[in-house]
C-alpha positions as CSV (number, residue, x, y, z in Angstrom):
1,X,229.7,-28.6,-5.4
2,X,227.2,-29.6,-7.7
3,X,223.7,-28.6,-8.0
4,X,221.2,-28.0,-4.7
5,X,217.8,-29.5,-4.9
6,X,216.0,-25.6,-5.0
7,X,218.6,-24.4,-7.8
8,X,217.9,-27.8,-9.9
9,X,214.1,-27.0,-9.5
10,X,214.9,-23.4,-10.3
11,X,216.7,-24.3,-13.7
12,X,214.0,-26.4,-14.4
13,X,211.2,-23.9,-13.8
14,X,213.1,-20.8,-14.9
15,X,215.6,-22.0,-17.4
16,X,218.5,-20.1,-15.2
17,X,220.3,-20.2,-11.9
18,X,221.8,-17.2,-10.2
19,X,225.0,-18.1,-8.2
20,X,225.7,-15.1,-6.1
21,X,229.1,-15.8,-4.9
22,X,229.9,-16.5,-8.1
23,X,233.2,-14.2,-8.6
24,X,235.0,-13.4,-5.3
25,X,236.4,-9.3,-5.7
26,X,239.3,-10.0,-4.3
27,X,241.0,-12.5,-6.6
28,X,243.3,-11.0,-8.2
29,X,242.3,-11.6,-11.3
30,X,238.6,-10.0,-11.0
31,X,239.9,-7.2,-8.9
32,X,242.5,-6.0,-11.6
33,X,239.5,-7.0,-14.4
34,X,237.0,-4.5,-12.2
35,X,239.2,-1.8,-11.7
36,X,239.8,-1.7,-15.6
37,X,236.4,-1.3,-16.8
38,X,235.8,1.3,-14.6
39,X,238.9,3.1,-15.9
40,X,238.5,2.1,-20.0
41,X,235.2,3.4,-19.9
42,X,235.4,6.3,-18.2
43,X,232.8,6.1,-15.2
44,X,232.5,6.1,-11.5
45,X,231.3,3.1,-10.1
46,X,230.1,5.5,-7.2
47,X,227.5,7.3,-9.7
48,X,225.4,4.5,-11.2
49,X,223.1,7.4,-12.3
50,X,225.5,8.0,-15.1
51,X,226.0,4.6,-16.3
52,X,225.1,4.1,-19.7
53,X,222.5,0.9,-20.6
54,X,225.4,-1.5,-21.9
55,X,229.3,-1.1,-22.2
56,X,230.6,-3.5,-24.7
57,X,234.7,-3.9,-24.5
58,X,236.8,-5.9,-26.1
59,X,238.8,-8.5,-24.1
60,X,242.6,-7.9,-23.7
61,X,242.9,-10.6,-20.9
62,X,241.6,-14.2,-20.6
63,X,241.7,-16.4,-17.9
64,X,239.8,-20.1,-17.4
65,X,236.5,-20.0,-16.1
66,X,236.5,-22.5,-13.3
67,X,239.7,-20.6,-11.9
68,X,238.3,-17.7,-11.0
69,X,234.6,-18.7,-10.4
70,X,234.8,-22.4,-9.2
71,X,231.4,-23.0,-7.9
72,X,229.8,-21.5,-10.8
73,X,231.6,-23.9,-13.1
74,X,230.9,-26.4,-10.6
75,X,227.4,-25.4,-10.7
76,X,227.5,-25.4,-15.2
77,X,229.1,-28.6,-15.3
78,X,226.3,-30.2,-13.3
79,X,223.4,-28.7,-15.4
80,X,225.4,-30.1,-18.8
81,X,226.2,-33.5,-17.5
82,X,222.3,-34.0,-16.5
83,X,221.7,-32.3,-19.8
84,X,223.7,-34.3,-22.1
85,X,221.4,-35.9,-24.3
86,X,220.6,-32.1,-25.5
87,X,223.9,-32.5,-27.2
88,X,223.1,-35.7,-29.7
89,X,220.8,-33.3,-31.6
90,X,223.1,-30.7,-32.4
């Protein structure tokens, strides 16, 4: 699934699209991913109150973009294919 006509118009006005079923919980993947940063830094996820500003971790697990968030690689792919000719300048 590629682009809708309100995101393309979005990305054009706003420079950004939000997909919000980007990442489904319950893969396995995201779950296990979740449950981890929770635990390697320490916090509830039930207390957002005591969340610090940003968490950076380092990653000890990779997995492939479009497998675990398909539409939103869907949804990439489209705004760099009908954004190509950005890519002869570089």
């Amino acid at each position: 699934m590629g682009l809708t006509e309100l995101e393309k118009s979005e990305f054009i006005n706003d420079g950004f699209i939000v997909v919000r079923s980007a990442f489904d919980p319950s893969h396995p993947k995201i779950s296990a991913w979740i449950k981890g940063v929770w635990e390697r830094c320490e916090l509830n996820p039930d207390e957002p109150e005591s969340w610090p500003g940003r968490v950076h971790l380092p990653s000890d697990d990779t997995v492939a973009f479009k497998d675990v968030a398909p539409e939103a690689y869907e949804k990439v792919m489209s705004i760099l294919e009908a954004n190509s000719y950005l890519f002869t300048f570089c």
